[in-house]
Backbone as CSV, one residue per row, in Angstrom:
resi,resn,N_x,N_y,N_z,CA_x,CA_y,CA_z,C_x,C_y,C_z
1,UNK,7.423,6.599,-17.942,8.024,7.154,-16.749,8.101,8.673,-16.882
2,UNK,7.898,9.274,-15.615,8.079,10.863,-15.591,9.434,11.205,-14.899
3,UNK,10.249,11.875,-15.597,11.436,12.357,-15.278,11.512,13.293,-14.414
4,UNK,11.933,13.418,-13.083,11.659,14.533,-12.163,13.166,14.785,-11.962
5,UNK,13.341,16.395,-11.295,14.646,16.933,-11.196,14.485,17.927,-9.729
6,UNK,15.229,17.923,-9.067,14.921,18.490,-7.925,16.172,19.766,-8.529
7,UNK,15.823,21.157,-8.271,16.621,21.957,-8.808,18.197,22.541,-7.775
8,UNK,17.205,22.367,-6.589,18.276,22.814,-5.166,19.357,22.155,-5.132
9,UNK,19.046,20.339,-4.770,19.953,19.285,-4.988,20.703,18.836,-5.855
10,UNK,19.666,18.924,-7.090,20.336,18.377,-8.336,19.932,16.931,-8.891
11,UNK,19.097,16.230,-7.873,18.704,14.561,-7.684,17.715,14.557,-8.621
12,UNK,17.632,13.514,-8.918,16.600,12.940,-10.263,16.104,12.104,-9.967
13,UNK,14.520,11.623,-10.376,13.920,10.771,-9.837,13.047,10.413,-11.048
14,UNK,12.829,8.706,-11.333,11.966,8.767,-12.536,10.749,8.254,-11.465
15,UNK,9.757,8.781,-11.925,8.281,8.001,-11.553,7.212,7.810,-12.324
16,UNK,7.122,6.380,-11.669,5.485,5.646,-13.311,4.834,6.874,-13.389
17,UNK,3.958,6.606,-14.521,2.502,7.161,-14.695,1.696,7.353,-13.484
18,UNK,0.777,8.451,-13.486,-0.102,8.359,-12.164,-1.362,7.659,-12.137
19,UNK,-0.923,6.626,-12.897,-2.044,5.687,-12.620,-2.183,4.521,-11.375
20,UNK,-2.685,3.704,-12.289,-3.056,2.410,-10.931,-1.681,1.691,-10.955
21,UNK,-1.038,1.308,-9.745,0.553,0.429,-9.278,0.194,-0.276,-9.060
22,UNK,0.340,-1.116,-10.494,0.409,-3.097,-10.294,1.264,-3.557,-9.359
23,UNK,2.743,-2.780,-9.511,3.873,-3.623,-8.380,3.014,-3.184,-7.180
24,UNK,2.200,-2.323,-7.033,1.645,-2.373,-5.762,0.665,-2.478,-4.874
25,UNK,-0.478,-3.120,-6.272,-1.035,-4.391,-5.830,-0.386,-5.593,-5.299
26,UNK,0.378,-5.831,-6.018,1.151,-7.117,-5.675,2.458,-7.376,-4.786
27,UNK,3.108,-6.014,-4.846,4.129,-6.223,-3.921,4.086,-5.267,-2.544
28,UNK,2.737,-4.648,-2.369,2.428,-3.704,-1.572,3.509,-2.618,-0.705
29,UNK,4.340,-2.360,0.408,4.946,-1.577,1.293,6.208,-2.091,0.648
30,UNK,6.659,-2.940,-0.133,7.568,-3.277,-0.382,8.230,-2.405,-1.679
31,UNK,6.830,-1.530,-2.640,7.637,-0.781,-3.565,7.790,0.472,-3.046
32,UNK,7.020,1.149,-1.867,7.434,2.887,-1.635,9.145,2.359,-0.865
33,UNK,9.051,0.999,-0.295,10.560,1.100,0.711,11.618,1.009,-0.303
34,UNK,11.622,0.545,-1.775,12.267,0.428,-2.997,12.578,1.546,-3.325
35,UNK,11.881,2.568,-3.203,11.849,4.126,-3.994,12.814,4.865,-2.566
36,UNK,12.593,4.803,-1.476,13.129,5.200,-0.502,11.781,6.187,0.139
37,UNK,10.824,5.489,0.260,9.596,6.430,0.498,9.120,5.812,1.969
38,UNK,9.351,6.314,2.788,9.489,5.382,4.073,8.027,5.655,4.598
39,UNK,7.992,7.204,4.590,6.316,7.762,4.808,5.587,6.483,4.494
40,UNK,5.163,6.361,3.109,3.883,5.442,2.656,4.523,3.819,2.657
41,UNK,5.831,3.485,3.301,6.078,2.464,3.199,5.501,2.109,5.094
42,UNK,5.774,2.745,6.050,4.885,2.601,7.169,3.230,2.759,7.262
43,UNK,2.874,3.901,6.051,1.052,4.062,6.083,0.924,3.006,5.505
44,UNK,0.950,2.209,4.492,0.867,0.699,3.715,0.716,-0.376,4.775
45,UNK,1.824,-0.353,5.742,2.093,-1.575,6.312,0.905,-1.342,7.560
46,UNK,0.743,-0.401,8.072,-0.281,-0.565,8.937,-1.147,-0.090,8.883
47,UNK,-1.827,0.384,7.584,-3.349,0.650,7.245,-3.580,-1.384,6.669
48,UNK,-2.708,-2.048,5.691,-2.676,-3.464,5.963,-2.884,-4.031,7.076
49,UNK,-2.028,-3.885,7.975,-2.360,-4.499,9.475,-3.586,-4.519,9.939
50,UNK,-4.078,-3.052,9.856,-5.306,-2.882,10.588,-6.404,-3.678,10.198
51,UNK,-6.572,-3.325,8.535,-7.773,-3.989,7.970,-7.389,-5.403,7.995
52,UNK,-6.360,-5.976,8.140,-6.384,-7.740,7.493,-6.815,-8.466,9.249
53,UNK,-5.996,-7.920,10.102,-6.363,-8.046,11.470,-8.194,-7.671,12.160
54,UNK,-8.306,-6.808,11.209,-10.156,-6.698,11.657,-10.729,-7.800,10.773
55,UNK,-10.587,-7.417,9.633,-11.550,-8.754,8.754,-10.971,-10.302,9.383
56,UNK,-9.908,-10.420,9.873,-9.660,-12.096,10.226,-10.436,-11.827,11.718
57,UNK,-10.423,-11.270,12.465,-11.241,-11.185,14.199,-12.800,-11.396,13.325
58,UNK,-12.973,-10.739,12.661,-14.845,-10.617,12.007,-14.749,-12.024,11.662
59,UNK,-14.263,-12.635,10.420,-14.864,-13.826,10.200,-14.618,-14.765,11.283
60,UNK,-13.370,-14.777,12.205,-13.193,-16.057,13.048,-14.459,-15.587,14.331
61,UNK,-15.075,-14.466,14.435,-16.323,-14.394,15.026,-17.644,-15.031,14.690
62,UNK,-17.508,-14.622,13.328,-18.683,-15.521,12.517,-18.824,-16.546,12.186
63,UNK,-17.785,-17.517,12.240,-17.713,-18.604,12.012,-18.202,-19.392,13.271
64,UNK,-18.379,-18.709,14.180,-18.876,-19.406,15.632,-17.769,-19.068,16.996
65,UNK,-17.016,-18.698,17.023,-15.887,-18.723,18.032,-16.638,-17.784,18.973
66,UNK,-17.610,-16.721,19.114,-17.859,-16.243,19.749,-19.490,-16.685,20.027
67,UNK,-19.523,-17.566,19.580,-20.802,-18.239,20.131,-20.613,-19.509,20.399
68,UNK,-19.338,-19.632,21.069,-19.036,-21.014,22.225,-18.390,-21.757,21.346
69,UNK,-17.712,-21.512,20.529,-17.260,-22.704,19.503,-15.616,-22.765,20.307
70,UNK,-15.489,-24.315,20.677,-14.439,-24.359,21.674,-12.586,-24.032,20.790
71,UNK,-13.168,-23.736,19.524,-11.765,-23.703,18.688,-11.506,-22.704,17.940
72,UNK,-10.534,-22.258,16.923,-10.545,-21.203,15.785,-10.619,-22.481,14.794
73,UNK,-11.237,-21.790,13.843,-11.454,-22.911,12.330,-10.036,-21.977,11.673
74,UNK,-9.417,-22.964,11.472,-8.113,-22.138,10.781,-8.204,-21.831,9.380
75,UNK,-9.659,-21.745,8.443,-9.601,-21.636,7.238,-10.426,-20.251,7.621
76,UNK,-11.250,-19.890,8.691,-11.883,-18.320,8.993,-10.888,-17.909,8.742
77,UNK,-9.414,-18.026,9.404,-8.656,-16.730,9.788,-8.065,-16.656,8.360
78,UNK,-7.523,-17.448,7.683,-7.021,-17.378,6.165,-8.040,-16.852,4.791
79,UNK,-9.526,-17.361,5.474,-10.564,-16.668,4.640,-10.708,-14.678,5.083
80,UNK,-10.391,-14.234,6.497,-10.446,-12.811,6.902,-9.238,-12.393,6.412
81,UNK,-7.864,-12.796,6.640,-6.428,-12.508,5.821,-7.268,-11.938,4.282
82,UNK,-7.341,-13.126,3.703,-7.993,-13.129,2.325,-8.513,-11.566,1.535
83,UNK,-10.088,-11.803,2.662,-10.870,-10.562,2.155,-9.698,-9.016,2.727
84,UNK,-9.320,-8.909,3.994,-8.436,-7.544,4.384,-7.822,-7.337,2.921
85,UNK,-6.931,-8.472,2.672,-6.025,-7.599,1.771,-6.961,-7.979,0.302
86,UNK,-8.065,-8.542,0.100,-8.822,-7.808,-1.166,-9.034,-6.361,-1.320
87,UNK,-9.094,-6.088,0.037,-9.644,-4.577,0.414,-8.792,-3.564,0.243
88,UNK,-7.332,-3.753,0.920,-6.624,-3.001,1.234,-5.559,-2.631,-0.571
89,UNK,-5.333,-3.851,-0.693,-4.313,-3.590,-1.940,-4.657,-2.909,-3.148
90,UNK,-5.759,-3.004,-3.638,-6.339,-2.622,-4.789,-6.525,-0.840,-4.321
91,UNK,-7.202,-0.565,-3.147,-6.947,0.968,-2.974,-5.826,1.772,-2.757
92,UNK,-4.762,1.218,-2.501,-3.745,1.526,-2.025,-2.950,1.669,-3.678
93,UNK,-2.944,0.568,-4.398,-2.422,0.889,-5.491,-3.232,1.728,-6.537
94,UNK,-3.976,1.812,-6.525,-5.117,2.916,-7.033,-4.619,4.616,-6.374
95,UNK,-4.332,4.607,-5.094,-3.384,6.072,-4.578,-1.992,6.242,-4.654
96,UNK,-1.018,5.144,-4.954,0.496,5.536,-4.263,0.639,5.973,-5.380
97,UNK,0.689,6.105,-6.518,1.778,6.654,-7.934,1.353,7.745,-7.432
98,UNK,-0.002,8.228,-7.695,-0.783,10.159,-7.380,0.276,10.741,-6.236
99,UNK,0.170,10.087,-5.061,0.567,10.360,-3.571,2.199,10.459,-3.768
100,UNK,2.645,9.554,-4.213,4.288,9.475,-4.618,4.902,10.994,-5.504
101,UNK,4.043,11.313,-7.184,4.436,11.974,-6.821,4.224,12.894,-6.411
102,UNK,3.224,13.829,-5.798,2.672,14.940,-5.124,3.357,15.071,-4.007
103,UNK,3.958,14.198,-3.161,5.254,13.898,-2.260,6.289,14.827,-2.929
104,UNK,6.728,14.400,-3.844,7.898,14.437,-4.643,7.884,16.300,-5.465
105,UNK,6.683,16.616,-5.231,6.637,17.888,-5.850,6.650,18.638,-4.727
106,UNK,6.223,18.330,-3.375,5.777,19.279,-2.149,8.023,19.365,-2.100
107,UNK,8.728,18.631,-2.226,10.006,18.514,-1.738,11.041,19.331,-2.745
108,UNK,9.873,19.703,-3.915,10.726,20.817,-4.532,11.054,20.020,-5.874
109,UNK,10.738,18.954,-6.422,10.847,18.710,-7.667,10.190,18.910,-8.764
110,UNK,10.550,19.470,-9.717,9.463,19.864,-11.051,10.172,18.522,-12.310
111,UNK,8.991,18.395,-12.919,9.313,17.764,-13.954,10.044,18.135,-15.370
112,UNK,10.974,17.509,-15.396,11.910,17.630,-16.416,11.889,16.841,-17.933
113,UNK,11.808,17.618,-18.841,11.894,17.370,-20.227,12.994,16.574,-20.613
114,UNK,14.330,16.701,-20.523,15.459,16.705,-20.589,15.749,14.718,-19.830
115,UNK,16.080,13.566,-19.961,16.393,12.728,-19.294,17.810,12.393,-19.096
């Protein structure tokens, strides 16, 4: 963990390594709203939206629905869910630690030696 100190306020903030965020692979918009990071806890939730909502319209297209197929196959839309968030989570946690703290430095915090 990196120990951050905001000097104006006085507030302290620890943040992971700037590497890749497992909790956020896995727990996605749910760890910036943990930190109190509301910014990337709304860009998360609907850069998610967007892509899981296009890849489920693409496959339930391909599966036939738009070539007269009188139904949705309900395993397309869980197979497009699927691939969106293959897509979405792995990049997203690959940017938020960097983005988190570069956030956190634009607001006036330098890193502190001292814990």
């Amino acid at each position: 963990m990196i120990e951050m100190r905001n000097e104006r306020t006085g507030a302290r903030r620890s943040v992971p390594h700037l590497g890749f965020s497992w909790t956020t692979l896995f727990l996605g918009p749910l760890v910036p709203l943990v930190r109190g990071d509301w910014k990337w806890a709304l860009i998360m939730y609907f850069v998610i939206q967007i892509v899981v909502s296009t890849a489920m319209l693409v496959s339930v297209g391909v599966t036939g629905l738009w070539a007269g197929e009188p139904y949705v196959k309900p395993w397309a839309v869980f197979a497009g869910a699927g691939v969106g968030l293959l897509i979405t989570q792995p990049v997203l946690a690959a940017i938020y630690n960097r983005r988190y703290h570069a956030d956190l430095v634009n607001d006036g915090y330098e890193e502190s030696s001292a814990k």
